[in-house]
C-alpha positions as a printed NumPy array, in Angstrom:
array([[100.209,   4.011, 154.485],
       [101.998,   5.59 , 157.328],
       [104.903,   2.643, 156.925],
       [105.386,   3.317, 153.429],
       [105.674,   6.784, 153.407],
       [107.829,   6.752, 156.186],
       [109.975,   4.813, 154.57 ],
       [110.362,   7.078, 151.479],
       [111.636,   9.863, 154.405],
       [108.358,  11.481, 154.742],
       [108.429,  12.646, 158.936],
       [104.844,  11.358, 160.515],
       [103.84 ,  14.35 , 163.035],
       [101.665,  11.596, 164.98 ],
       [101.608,   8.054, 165.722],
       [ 98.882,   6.659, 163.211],
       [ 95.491,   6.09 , 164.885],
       [ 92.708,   4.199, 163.304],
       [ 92.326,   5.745, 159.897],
       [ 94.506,   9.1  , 160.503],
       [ 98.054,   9.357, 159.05 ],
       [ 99.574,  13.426, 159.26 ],
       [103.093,  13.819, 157.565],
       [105.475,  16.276, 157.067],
       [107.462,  16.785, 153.595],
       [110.631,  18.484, 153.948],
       [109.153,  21.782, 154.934],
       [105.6  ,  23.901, 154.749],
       [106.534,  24.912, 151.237],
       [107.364,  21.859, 150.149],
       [104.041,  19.758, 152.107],
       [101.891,  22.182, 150.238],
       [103.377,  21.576, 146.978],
       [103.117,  17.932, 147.376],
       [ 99.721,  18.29 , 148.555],
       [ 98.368,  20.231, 145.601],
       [100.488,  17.373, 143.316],
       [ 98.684,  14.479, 144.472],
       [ 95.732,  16.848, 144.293],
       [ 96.017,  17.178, 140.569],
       [ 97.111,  13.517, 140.141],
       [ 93.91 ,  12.134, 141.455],
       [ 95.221,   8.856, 142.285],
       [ 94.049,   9.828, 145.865],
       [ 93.029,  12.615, 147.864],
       [ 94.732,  14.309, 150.461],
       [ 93.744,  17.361, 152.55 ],
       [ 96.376,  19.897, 154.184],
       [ 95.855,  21.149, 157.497],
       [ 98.263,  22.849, 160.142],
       [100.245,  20.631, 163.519],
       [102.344,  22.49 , 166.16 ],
       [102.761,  25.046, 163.921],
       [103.971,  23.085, 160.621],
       [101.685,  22.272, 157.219],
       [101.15 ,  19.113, 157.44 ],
       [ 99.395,  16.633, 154.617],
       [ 96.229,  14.899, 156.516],
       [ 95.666,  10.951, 154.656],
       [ 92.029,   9.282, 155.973],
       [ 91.312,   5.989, 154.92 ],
       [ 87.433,   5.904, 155.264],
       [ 85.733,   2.862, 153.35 ],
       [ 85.873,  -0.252, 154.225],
       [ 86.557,  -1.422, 150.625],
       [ 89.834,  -0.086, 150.324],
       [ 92.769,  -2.464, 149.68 ],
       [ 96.442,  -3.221, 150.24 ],
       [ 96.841,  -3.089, 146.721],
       [ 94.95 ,   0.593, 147.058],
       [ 97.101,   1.707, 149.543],
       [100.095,   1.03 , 147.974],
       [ 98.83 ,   2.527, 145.088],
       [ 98.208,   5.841, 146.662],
       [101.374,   5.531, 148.467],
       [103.445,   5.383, 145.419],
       [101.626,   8.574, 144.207],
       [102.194,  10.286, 147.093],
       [106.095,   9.459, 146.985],
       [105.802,  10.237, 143.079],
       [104.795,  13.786, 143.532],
       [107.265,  14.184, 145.904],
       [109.715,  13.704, 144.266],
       [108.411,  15.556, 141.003],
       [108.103,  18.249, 143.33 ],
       [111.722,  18.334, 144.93 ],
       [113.199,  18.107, 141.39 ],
       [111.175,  21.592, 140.614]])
């Protein structure tokens, strides 16, 4: 997860560890926005929380039965309501 969204441009605010990814979209305006977009896509879901001072979208991976195929799937999503959101 954290390779493919850091590869779309998202910034990763922490080394991933175990099942933790924290990104950073653009700016706080623009994380929140994308967090409430994948949100109301349901594809996944995403919490928001706050790092060194910046919003910051908080990804867990927490079952075991989760795939590659899952991953990218929420991935995509992710990148999808990005960029619906940075069109406006």
């Amino acid at each position: 997860m954290a390779e493919l969204l850091g590869a779309a441009g998202a910034r990763l605010l922490v080394p991933p560890a175990l099942n933790q990814v924290l990104v950073h979209f653009d700016d706080d305006l623009t994380t929140d926005a994308v967090i409430a977009a994948v949100q109301e896509d349901r594809t996944c879901w995403v919490g928001g929380t706050r790092w060194h001072g910046n919003n910051a979208m908080r990804i867990s991976v927490c079952d075991a039965a989760t795939t590659t195929a899952d991953i990218e799937a929420s991935a995509a999503a992710i990148v999808r309501c990005w960029t619906t959101v940075k069109k406006g």
